[in-house]
N, C-alpha and C positions, 0 to 999 in steps of 0.2 A: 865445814861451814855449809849451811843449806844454800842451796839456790834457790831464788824467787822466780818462776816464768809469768811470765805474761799474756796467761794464755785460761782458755778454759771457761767456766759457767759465769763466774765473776765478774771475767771482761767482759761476755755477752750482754748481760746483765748492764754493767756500765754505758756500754755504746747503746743498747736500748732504751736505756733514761734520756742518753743526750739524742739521738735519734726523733725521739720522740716528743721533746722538749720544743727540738729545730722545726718538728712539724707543726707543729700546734703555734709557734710564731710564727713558721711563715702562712700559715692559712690567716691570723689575726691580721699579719701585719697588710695581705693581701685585699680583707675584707675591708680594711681603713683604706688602704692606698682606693679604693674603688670610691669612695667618697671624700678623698684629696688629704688625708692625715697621715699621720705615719705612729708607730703605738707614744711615743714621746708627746706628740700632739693632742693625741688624744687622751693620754692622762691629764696635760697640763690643763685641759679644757675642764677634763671631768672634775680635778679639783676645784678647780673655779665656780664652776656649775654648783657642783654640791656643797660647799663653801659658803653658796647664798650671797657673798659680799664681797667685794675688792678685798684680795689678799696682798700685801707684802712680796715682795722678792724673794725675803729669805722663809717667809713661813711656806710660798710654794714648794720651793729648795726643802726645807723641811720634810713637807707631806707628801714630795718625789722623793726622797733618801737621794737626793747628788747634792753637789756642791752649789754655790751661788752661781759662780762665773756659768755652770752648766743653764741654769737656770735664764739669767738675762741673754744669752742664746738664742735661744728657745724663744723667750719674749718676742726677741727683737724679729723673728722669723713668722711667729704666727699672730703679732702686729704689723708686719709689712702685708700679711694675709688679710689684713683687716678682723681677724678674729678673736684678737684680744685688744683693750685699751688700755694703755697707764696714766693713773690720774695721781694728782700729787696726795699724800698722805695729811689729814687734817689735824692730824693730831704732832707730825712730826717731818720741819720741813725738807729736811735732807730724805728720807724716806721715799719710796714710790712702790704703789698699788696697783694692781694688773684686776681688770674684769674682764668678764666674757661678753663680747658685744652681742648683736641679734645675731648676725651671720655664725659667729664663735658658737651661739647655741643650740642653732640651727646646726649647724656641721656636726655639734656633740651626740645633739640627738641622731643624727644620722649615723654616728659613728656605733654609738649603743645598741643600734638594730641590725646593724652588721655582724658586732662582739654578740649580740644575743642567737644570732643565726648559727655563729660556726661554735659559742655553746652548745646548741640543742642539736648541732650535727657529734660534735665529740658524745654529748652524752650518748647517743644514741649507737657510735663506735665503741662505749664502754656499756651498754645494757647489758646486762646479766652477772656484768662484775660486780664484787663485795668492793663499791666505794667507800668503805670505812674503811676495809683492812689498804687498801692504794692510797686513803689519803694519809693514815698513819704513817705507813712505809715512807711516801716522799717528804713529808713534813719530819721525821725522821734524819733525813738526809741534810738537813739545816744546821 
């Protein structure tokens, strides 16, 4: 029977995906935390934002991929923030709808020029790489 090790090009390989993965969040999540979000934050804002309109709880929950209960969480943290508001649903009264208030878009925007920063610092860490053949490979990995 073969033995498998644990060792070698493959593992490197492995741990420099996750390595590299962990940096690239903690620089985002470092750029956000500088202007008071955290990346959960600042997705829920951004769907809001680009949404145009009071969304749902569960179409949030939706267009985040988690669950609900994750979801009204989340609400209820970046509503004590004053950054978002729940307003009841016109069309359905059990229902309720989360917008992004002025400060909510105000912080999103702020948060977007942060994510836009440590973008054009990464790219500029991958200049001279084949970005087609790197994004194949990890889109691969799905």
């Amino acid at each position: 029977m073969s033995r498998q090790t644990f060792a070698g090009p493959d593992r490197e390989l492995m741990f420099s995906l996750i390595n590299g993965a962990r940096a690239v969040e903690q620089r985002l999540e470092q750029a956000l935390t500088a202007v008071g979000l955290s990346m959960a934050k600042f997705g829920a804002l951004t769907h809001l934002a680009e949404a145009g309109e009071p969304l749902t709880l569960s179409e949030c929950a939706e267009r985040m991929t988690c669950v609900r209960s994750n979801i009204t969480q989340l609400m209820d943290r970046l509503e004590a923030e004053g950054l978002v508001r729940r307003i009841e649903d016109p069309s359905d009264r059990r229902a309720v709808r989360a917008e992004v208030t002025p400060l909510g878009a105000e912080r999103q925007a702020a948060g977007a020029k942060e994510m836009a920063k440590v973008q054009k610092q990464l790219a500029a860490t991958l200049k001279g790489m084949d970005r087609g053949a790197l994004r194949r490979a990890l889109a691969a990995i799905k």
